[in-house]
GUMI-862219 format. One record per residue: residue in three letters; x, y, z of N, C-alpha, C in turn. Coordinates in pm, whole numbers, plus 50000, padded with zeros to 5 digits. Layout:
AlaXYZXYZXYZ...
END
This chain:
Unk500854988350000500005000050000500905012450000Unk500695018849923501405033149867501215041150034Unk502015052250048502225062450145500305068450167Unk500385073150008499255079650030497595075650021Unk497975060949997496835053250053496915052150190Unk497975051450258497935052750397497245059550469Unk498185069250408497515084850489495905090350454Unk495445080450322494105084150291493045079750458Unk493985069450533492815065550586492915073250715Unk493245083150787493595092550854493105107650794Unk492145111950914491225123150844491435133650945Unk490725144850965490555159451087489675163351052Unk488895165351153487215179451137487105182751268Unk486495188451224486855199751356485435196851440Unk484715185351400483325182151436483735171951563Unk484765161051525485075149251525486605150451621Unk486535148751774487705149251847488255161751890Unk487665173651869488095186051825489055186251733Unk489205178451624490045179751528491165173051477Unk491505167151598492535157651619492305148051505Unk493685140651455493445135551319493105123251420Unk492305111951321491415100151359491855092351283Unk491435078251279491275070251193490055070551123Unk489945073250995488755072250911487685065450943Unk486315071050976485095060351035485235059751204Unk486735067551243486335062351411486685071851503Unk486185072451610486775084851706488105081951787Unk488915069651709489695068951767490935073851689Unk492025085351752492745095751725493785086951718Unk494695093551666496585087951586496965089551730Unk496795102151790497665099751945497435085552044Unk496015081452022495655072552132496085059752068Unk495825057851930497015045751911498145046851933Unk499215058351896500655055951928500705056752082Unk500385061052159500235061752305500035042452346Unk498655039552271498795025452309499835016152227Unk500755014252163501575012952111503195014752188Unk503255022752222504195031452331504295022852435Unk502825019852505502815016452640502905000852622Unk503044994852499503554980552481502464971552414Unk501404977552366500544968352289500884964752196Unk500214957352137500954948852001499614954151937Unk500004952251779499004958251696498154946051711Unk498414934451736497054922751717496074927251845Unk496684931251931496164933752098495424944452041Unk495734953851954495014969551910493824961051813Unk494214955851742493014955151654491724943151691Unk492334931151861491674923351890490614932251995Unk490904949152021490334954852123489384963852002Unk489234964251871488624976751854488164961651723Unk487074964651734486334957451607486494971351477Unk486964963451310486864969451226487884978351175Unk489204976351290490524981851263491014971951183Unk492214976851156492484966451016494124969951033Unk495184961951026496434964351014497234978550960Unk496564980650845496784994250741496675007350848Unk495215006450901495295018451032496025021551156Unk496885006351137497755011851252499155017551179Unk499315011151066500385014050986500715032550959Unk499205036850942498645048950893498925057950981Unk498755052851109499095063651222499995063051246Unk501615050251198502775057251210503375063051141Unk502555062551004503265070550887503235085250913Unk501515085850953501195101650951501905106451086Unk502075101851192503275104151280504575111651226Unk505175097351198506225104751091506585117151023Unk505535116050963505685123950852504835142850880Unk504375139651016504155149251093505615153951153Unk506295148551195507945150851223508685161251145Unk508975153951004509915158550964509575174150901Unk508455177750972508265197150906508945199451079Unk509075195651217509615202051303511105202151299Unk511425211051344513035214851383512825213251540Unk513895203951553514305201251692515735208251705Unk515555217151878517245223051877517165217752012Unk519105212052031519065209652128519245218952248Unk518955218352357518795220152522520315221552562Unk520465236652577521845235952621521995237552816Unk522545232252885522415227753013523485238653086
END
């Protein structure tokens, strides 16, 4: 699956989460998967907890992660 089929399935409205990007069809946001992801779930554990997720959407929220990244400039913290 191409980048931007990925990212097709990752949406924002300003109706829906206050805006926060989602997974397409669900109120569940890119943060609250990588958060559960983070804290050690496995994507089978993610998609055996949410009926109608599908591998691609978890894929989707690390792309759009990503690729949310590379427009920031990180400087480092001088001590």
């Amino acid at each position: 699956m191409s980048d931007r089929q990925l990212l097709s399935r990752i949406t924002t409205n300003s109706e829906v989460m206050i805006g926060k990007p989602v997974i397409k069809g669900t109120r569940l946001t890119v943060e609250y998967i990588l958060n559960l992801l983070a804290k050690g779930a496995s994507i089978a554990e993610i998609l055996d907890e949410y009926d109608g997720l599908v591998e691609a959407d978890i894929r989707a929220c690390l792309l759009f992660a990503s690729q949310s990244l590379e427009s920031i400039t990180f400087m480092p913290l001088s001590v």
